[in-house]
N, C-alpha and C positions, 0 to 999 in steps of 0.2 A: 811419502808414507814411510813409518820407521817402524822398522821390526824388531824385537827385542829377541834375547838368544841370552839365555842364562847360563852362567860359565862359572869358574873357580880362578882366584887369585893369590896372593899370596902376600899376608900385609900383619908387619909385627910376628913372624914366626906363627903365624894361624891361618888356617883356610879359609877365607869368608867367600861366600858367593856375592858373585858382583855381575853387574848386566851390561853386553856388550850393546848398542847402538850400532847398528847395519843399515844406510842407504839402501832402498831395494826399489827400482823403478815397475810399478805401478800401479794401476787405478781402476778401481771398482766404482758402478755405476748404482748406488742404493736409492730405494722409492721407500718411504716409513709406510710399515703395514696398519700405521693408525696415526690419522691424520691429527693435529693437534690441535687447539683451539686457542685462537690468539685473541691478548686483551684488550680490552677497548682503550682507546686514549687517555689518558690519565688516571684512570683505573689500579686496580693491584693487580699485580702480575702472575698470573698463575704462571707454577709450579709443575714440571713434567712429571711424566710420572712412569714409570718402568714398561708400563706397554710401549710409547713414546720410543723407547728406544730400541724397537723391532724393527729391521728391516729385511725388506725384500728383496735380492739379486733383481738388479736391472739388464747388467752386463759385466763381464768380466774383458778387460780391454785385450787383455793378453792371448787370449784366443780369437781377439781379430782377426782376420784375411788384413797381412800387410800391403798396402796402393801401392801399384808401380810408382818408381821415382825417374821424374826427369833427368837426362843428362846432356851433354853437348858434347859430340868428340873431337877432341883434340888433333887427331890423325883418323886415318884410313883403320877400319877394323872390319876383317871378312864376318862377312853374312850382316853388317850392319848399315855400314854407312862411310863415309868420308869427313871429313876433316869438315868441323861446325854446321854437320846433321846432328839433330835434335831425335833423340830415340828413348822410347820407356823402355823400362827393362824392369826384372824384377829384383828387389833391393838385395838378397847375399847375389845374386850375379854382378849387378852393381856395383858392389862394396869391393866385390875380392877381382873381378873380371877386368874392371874399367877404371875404376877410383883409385884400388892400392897403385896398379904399374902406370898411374897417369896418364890412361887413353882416351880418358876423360872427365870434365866438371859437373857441378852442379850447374843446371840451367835456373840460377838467379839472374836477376832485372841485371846484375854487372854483369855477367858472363856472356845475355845474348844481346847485350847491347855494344859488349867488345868484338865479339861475333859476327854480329851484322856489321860492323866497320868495319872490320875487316873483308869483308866478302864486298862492299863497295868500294873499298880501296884499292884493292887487290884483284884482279881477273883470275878467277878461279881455275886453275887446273885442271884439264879432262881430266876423267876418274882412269883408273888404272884397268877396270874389266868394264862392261856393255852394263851389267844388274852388281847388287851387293852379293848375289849368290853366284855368279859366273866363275868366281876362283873355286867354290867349293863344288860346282859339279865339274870343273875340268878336272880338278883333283880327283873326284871320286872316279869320272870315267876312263881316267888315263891307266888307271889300275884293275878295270875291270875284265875279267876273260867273258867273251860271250861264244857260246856252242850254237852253231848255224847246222841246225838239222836238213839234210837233203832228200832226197829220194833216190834209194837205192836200186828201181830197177827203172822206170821213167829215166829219157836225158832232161836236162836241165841245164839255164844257164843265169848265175847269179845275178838276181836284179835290184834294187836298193826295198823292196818290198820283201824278202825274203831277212835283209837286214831289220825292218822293222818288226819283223812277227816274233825274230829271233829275243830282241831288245826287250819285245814286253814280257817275252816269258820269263823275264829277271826282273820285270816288275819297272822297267824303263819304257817311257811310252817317248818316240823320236819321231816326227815328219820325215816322211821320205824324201822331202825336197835337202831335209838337211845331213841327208845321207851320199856321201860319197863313194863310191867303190875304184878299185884299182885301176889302171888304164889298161890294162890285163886280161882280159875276160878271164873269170872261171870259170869253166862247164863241167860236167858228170852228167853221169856218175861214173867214178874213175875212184878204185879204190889205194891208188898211190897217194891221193888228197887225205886219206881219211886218218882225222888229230893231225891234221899239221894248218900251220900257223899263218893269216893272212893281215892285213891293217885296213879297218877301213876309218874314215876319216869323218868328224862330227861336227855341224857347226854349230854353237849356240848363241844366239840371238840376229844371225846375219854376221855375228864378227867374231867371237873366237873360235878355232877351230883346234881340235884335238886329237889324236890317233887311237882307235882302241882294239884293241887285240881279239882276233874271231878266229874260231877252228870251225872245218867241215866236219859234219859227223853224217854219217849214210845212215839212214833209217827204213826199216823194211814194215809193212805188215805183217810178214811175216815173222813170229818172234824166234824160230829154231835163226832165221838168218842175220839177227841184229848181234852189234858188234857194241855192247854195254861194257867198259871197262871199268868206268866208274873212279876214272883218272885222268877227266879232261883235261885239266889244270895244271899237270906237270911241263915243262917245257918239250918241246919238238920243233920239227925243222921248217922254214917258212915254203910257202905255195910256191912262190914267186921268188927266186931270187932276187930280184931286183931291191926287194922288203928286207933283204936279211939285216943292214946297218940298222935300217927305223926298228925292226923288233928288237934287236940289239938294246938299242938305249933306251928301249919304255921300260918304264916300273915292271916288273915283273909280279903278275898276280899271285897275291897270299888269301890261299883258301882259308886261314883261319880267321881273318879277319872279314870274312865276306858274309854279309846277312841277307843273301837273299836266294 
């Protein structure tokens, strides 16, 4: 379809108007609001006639819902897939995510037919994590601080269910099986423990396992006796010596980037 755009030129020292022609991609779907009447064979041929050339909005394409587009990855890409997994995606993700840095093609009849040759040529590679999301929630947990509320005036002594109750109040739901705790017992209530720094250890799917950073925090019914600072998150000293190297080298949690 060509769209016209009237413009000014400059021809023989005078200004004439002259009309630019613009390529412009798209397409409208028209129904005639009056249907017209065709002639009979050999017949004279009637002549349209200005209703004839009413129409009705059928569709306008351009406010389509664009269809995901196949692609085939070329390499390994977190949260997707591995090297010639076939994955929709939605097309600017596509375009700018996977296609511009070459992480992947179009899955044309060539592509997955070089594809599958390849994959029966070649003995595929274990993948690098257990799922396509196992790097993205080590990452996220590896960074996470979680506050292990105790009981300030009951003893107690940390159980890997105490880790779990902790986990979903941040909105993290964990199996207790895949919950580790220190080879250390911690017990309380002991207020030399309270904000300081212990690791316990994550596994996700049966194979990766990861460290994440927990403090004890003593909590009373009673509210004249709770100790709210409201600055879990700043660094302090570990439980356990034995932990102090591994808190050392983990990420160190950024409240600002924390949503939950």
């Amino acid at each position: 379809m060509l769209k016209t755009f009237v413009s000014t030129c400059m021809l023989s020292n005078q200004i004439r108007p002259c009309s630019i022609y613009q390529q412009i991609r798209n397409t409208f779907v028209l129904k005639r609001k009056y249907p017209i009447t065709f002639s009979k064979i050999g017949g004279r041929q009637k002549l349209l006639k200005g209703r004839h050339y009413v129409y009705d909005l059928v569709e306008n394409t351009e406010c389509r819902k664009q269809q995901d587009i196949k692609l085939i990855l070329t390499q390994f890409v977190e949260g997707l897939g591995d090297r010639g997994d076939i994955v929709n995606v939605r097309p600017f993700y596509g375009y700018q995510q996977l296609l511009l840095p070459h992480l992947a093609v179009y899955a044309s009849p060539e592509n997955l037919e070089l594809f599958a040759s390849e994959k029966k040529g070649e003995q595929k590679e274990k993948p690098t994590y257990s799922s396509h999301f196992a790097s993205k929630t080590l990452g996220y947990l590896s960074t996470r601080l979680v506050s292990v509320s105790m009981n300030r005036e009951n003893p107690w002594t940390l159980e890997p269910w105490h880790i779990r109750v902790a986990f979903r109040k941040t909105g993290i739901i964990v199996p207790e099986e895949a919950i580790e705790l220190p080879k250390q017992p911690i017990s309380g209530p002991d207020m030399d423990k309270e904000d300081k720094e212990f690791a316990v250890f994550i596994t996700i799917n049966r194979t990766e396992r990861v460290p994440v950073r927990c403090k004890i925090h003593h909590w009373s019914p009673n509210y004249l006796e709770r100790n709210d600072t409201g600055e879990y998150w700043k660094p302090s000293e570990p439980i356990l010596p034995e932990q102090a190297t591994l808190l050392s080298e983990m990420p160190r949690f950024d409240k600002s980037k924390d949503s939950t």
